[in-house]
C-alpha positions as CSV (number, residue, x, y, z in Angstrom):
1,X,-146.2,12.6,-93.4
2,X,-148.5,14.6,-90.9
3,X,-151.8,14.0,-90.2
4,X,-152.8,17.7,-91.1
5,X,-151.1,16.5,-94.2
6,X,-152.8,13.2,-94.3
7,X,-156.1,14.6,-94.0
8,X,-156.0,16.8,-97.4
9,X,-155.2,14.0,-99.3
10,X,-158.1,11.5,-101.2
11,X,-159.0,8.7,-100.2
12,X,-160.4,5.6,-101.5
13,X,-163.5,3.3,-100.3
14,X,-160.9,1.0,-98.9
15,X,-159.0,3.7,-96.8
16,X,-160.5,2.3,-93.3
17,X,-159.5,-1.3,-94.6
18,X,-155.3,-0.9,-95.2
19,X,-155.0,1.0,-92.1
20,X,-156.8,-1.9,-90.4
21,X,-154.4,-4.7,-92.4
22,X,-151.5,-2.5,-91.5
23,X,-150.7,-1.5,-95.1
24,X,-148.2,1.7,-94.7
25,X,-149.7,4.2,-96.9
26,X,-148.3,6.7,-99.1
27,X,-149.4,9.8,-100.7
28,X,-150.0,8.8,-104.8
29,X,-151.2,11.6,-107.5
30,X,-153.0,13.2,-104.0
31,X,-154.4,10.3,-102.3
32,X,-154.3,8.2,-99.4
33,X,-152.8,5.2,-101.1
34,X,-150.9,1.6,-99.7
35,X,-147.6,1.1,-100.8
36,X,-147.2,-2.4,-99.5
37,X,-148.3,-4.3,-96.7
38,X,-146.2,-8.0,-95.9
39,X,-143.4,-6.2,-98.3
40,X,-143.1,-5.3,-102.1
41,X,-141.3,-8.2,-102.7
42,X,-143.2,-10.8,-101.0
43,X,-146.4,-9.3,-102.5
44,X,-144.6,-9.4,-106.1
45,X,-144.1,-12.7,-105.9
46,X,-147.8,-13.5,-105.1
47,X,-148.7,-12.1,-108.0
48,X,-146.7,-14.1,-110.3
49,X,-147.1,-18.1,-108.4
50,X,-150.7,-17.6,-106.6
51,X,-152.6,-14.1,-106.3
52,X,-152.8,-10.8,-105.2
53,X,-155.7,-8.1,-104.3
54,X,-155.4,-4.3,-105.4
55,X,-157.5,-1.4,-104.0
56,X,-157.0,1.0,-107.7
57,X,-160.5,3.0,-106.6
58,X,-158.2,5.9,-107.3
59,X,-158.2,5.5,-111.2
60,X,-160.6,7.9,-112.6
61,X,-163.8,7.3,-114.6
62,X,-165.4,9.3,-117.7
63,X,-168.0,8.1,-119.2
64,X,-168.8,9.4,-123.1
65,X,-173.0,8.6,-123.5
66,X,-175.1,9.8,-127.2
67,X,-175.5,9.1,-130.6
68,X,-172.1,10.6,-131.6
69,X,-170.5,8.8,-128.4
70,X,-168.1,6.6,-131.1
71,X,-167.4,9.5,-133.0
72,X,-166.2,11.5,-130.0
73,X,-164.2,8.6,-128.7
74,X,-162.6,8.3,-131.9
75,X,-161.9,12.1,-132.1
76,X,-159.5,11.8,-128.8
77,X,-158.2,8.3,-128.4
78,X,-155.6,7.0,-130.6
79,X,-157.1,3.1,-130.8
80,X,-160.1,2.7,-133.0
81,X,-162.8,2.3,-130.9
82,X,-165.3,0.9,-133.7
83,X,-163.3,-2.4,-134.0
84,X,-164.5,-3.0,-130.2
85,X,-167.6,-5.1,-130.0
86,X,-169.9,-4.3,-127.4
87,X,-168.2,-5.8,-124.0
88,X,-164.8,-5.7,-125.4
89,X,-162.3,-2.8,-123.7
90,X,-158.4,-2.0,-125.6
91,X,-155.9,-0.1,-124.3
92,X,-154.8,3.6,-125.9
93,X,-153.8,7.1,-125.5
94,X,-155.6,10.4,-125.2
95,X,-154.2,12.3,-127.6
96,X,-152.5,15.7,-127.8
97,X,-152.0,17.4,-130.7
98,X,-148.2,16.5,-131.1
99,X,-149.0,13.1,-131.2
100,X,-148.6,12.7,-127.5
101,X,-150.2,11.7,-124.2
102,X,-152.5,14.1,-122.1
103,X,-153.1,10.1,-120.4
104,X,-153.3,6.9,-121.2
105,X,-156.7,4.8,-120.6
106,X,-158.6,2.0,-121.3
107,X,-161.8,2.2,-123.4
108,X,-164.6,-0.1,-122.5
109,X,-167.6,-0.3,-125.1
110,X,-170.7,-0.7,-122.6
111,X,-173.4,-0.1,-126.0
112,X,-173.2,1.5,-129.3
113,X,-174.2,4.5,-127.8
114,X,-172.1,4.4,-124.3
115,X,-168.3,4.2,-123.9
116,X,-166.4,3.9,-120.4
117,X,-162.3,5.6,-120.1
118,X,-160.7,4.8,-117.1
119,X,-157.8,7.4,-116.9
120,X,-155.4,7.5,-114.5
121,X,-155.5,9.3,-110.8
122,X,-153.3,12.2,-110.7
123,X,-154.7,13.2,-114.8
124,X,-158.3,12.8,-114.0
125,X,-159.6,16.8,-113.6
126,X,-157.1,17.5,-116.3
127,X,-158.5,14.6,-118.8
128,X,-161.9,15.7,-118.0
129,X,-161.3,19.4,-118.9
130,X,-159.4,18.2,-122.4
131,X,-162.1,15.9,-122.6
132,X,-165.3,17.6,-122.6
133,X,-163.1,20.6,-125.0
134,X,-163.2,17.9,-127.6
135,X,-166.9,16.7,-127.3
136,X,-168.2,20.0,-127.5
137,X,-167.7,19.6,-131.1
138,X,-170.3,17.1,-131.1
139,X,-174.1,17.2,-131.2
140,X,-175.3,14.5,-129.2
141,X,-172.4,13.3,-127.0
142,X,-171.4,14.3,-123.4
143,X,-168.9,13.5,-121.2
144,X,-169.4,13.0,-117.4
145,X,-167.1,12.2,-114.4
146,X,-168.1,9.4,-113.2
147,X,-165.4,8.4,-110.9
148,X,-167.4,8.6,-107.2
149,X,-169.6,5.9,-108.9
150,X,-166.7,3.2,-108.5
151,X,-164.7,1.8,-106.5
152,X,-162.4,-0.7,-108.8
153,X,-160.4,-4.0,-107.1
154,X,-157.9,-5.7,-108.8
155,X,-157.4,-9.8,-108.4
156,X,-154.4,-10.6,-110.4
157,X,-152.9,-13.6,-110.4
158,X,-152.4,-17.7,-112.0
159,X,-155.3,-18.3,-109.2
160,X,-157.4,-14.7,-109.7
161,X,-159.8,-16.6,-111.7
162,X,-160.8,-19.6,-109.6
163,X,-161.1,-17.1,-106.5
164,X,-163.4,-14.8,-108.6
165,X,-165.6,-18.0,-110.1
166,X,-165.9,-19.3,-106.6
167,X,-167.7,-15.8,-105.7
168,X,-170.4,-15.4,-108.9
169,X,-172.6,-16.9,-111.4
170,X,-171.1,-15.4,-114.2
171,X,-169.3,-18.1,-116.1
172,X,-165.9,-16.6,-116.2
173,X,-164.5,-18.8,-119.1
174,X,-166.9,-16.9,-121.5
175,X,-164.6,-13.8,-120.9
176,X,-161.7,-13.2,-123.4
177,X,-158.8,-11.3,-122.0
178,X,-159.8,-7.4,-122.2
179,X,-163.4,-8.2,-122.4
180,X,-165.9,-8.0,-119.8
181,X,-169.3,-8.7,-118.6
182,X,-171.4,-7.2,-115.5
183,X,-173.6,-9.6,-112.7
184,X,-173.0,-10.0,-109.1
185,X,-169.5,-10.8,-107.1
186,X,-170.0,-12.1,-103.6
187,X,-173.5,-10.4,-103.8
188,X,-172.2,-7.2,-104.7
189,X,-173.2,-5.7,-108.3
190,X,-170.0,-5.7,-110.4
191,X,-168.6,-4.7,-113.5
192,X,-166.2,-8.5,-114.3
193,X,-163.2,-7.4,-116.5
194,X,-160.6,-9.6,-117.6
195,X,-157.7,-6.8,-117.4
196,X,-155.0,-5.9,-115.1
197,X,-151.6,-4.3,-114.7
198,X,-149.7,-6.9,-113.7
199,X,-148.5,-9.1,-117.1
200,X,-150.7,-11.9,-115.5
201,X,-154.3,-13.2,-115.8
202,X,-157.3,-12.0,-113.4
203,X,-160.0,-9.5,-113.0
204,X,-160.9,-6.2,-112.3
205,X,-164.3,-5.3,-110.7
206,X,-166.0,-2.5,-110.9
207,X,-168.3,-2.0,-107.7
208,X,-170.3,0.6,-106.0
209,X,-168.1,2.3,-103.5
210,X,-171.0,1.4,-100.0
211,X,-170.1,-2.1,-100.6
212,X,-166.4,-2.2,-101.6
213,X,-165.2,-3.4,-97.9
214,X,-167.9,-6.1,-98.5
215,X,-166.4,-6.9,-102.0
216,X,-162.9,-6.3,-100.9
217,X,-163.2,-8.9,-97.2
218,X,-165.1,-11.7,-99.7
219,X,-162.4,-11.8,-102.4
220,X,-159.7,-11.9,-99.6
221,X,-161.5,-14.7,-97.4
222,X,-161.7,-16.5,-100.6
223,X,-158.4,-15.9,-102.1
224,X,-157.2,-17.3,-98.3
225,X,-156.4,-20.9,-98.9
226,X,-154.8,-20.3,-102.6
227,X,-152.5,-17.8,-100.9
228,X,-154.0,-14.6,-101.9
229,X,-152.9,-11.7,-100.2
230,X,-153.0,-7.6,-100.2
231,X,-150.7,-5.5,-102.0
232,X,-149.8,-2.2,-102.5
233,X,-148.8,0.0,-105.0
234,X,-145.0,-1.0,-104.4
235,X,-145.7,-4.1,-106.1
236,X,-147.9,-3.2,-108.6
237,X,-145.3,-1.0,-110.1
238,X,-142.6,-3.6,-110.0
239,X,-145.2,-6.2,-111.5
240,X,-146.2,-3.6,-114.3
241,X,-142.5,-2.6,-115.3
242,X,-141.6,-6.2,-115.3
243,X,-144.0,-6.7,-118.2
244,X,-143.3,-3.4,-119.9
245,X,-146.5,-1.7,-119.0
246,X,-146.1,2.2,-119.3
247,X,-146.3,4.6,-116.8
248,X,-148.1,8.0,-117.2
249,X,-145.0,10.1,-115.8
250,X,-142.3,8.0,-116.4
251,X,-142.3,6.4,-119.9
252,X,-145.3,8.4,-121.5
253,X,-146.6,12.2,-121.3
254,X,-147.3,15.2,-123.0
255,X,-143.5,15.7,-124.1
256,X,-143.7,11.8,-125.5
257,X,-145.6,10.8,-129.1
258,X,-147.0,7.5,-129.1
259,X,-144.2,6.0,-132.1
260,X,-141.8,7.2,-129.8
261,X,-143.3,5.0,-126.8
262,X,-143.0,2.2,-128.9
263,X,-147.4,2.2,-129.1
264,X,-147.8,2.3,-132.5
265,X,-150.1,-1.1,-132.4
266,X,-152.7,1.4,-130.1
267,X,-152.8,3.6,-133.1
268,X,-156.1,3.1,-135.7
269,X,-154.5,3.6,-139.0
270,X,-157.0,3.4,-141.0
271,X,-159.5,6.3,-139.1
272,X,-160.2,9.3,-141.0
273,X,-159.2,11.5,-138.5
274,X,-158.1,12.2,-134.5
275,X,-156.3,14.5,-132.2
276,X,-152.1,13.9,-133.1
277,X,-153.4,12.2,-136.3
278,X,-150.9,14.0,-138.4
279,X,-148.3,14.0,-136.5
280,X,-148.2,10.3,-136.3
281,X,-148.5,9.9,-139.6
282,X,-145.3,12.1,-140.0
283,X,-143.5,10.2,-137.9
284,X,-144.3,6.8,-139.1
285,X,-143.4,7.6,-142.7
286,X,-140.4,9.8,-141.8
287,X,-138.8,7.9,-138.4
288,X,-138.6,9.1,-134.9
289,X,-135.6,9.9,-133.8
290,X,-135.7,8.4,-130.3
291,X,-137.5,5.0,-129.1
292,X,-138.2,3.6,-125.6
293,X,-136.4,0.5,-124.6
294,X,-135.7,-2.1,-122.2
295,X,-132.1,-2.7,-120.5
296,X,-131.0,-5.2,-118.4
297,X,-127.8,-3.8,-115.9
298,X,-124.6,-5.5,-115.8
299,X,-123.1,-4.6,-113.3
300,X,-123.8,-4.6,-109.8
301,X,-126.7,-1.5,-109.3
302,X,-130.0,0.0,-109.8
303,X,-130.9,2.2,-112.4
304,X,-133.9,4.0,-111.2
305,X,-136.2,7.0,-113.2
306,X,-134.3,10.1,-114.9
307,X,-130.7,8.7,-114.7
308,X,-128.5,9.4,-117.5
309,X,-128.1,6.9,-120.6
310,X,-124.7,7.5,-122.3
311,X,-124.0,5.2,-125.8
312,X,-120.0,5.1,-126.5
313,X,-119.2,7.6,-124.2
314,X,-121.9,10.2,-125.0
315,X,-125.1,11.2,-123.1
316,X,-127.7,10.0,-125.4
317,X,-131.2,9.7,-123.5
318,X,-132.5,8.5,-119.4
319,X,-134.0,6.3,-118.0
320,X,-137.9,6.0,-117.6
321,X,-138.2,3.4,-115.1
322,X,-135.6,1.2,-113.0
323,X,-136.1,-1.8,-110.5
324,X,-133.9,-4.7,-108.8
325,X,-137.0,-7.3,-110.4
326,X,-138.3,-9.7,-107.4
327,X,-138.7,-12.5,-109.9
328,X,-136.7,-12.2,-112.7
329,X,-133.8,-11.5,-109.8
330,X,-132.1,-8.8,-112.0
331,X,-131.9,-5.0,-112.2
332,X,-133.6,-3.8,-115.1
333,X,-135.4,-0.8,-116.7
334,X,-136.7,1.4,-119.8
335,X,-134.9,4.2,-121.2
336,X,-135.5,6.5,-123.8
337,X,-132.1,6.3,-126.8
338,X,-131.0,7.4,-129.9
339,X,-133.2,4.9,-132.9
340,X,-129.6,4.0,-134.0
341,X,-129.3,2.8,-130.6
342,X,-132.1,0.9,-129.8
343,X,-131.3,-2.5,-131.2
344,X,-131.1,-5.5,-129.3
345,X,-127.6,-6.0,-127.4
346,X,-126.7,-2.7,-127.9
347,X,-124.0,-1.5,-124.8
348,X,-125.1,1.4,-123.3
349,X,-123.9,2.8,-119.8
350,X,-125.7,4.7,-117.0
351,X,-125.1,7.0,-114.7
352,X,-126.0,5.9,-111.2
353,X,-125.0,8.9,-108.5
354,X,-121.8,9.5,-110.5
355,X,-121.0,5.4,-111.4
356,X,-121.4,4.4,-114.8
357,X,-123.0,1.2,-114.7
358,X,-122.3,-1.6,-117.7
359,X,-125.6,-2.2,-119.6
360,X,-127.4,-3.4,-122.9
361,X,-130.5,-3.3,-124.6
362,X,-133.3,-6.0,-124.5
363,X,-136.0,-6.7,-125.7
364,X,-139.5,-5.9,-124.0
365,X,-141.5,-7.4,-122.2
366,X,-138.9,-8.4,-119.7
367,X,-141.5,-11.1,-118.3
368,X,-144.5,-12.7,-120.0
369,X,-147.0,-15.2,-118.7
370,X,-147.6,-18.5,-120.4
371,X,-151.0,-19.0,-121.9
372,X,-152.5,-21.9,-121.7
């Protein structure tokens, strides 16, 4: 990439900070972003046996503030967010429509009158526009972009939560997976949430974007001595597809209903009424017709995003995502088949560069961490 290049592109609190630790970076939905600094799959593996630190300042913020705040949520997310107590945060989808994605987000429930969506980087002027479209139909509710209010760290990891609890008060062991809580991280004002992207345990912090180097350098010093180290995006997408996490742009988007995704636990049932509601509804009585699912290659090769799935010599659907895993130490992927081909063990082939490459179907997640 040029530096004329370089310089129209985004970039995060943390920019100065890669560069420094030698991360190569990578343009990523128009910013500035790391891709991987010791190597994706060294990275990967810190992840999954110690810990690992994200720079994700690029995911967007919008926040939804009033007295109709819930009902406006509601309107465009497919979750219900009434059954989230205040501090709690669940996954979902902004609706289209069709029944389909204009993003995916997660919803954080700050009050009974103040919601938080964090959307992802290349979708965040277009979820803003669709966004404050819907909320117009509502008396007291607005919608701001609040995204230059945060930058956001990641510390994922079996260690992420000693390395956190060594740098606040806040006793971490009160926090429930995809709950959260606000105080102070190394002296820094945070947002504490217990979510990630990365099928393990740790936290993701919310902090003012002056002191995210400050936030940033004290989680890393910390993390030192239980291995903690940087990583990139490279890893973090290798981590996500390994536990089945969905990508806006490869398995989810506007041509993609949530059923179809295989996200029909994101979906409130029992709400009145919201954007895609009848479509969904349509398609859960009736069937879809197609279904994402997971495939492990058998043969030797890598299946990687919008190769061809053919079932008993027909082309029958593509694949979503692909990756030789670090830690499972097999090529796997998702694709998007035929319902009447989506059960488990099902042989399917695809088409790598001209080579049909042996595969079956398996279940998702590929990977998921034990609880204690």
């Amino acid at each position: 990439m040029t530096e004329s290049a370089t310089s129209t592109l985004k970039q995060t609190p943390l920019n100065r900070v890669h560069r420094a630790l030698g991360a190569r970076m990578v343009e990523f939905g128009g910013w500035d972003m790391p891709v991987e600094y010791s190597g994706i799959v060294d990275e990967h593996l810190a992840v999954r046996t110690r810990a690992g630190l994200f720079d994700v300042s690029h995911m967007g913020q919008i926040e939804i503030a009033g007295a109709d705040a819930l009902a406006a949520v509601n309107r465009i997310s497919s979750n219900d967010a009434a059954k989230l107590a205040v501090g709690q945060a669940h996954y979902a989808a902004l609706m289209t429509p069709k029944g389909a994605f204009v993003d995916d987000m997660l919803v954080y429930r700050f009050s009974d009158v103040h919601f938080l969506l964090v959307v992802n980087a290349g979708n965040i002027e277009k979820d803003c526009a669709w966004i404050a479209g819907q909320v117009k139909g509502f008396a007291d509710a607005v919608a701001v972009n609040t995204s230059a209010r945060y930058a956001l760290i990641a510390v994922q990891g079996p260690g992420a939560v000693a390395i956190v609890q060594s740098l606040t008060s806040v006793d971490l062991s009160a926090i429930k997976y995809y709950w959260f809580a606000t105080g102070e991280v190394a002296g820094v004002r945070a947002t504490l949430s217990r979510t990630g992207y990365t099928g393990e345990d740790g936290f993701e912090l919310f902090v003012p974007p002056a002191q995210a180097e400050r936030a940033w350098q004290a989680v890393l010093d910390a993390g030192k001595p239980a291995g903690l180290i940087p990583c990139g995006l490279g890893a973090r997408d290798t981590l996500r597809l390994e536990a089945a996490m969905r990508l806006y742009g490869n398995e989810i988007d506007e041509t993609t209903t949530v059923l179809e995704a295989d996200l029909g636990w994101i979906v409130g049932w029992k709400k009145t009424d919201f954007v895609g509601a009848d479509v969904l509804r349509r398609q859960r009585a009736e069937g879809v017709t197609r279904k994402l699912v997971g495939f492990e290659v058998l043969d030797r090769g890598i299946a990687r995003h919008g190769h061809d799935v053919f079932v008993a010599g027909e082309k029958a659907g593509y694949v979503t995502s692909g990756t030789q895993t670090p830690f499972l130490k097999k090529a796997i992927g998702m694709a998007y088949v035929p319902v009447a081909s989506a059960a488990s063990d099902t042989a399917i082939e695809i088409d790598v560069r001209g080579r049909r490459l042996r595969a079956r179907v398996v279940p998702l997640p590929f990977y998921k961490r034990a609880r204690s």
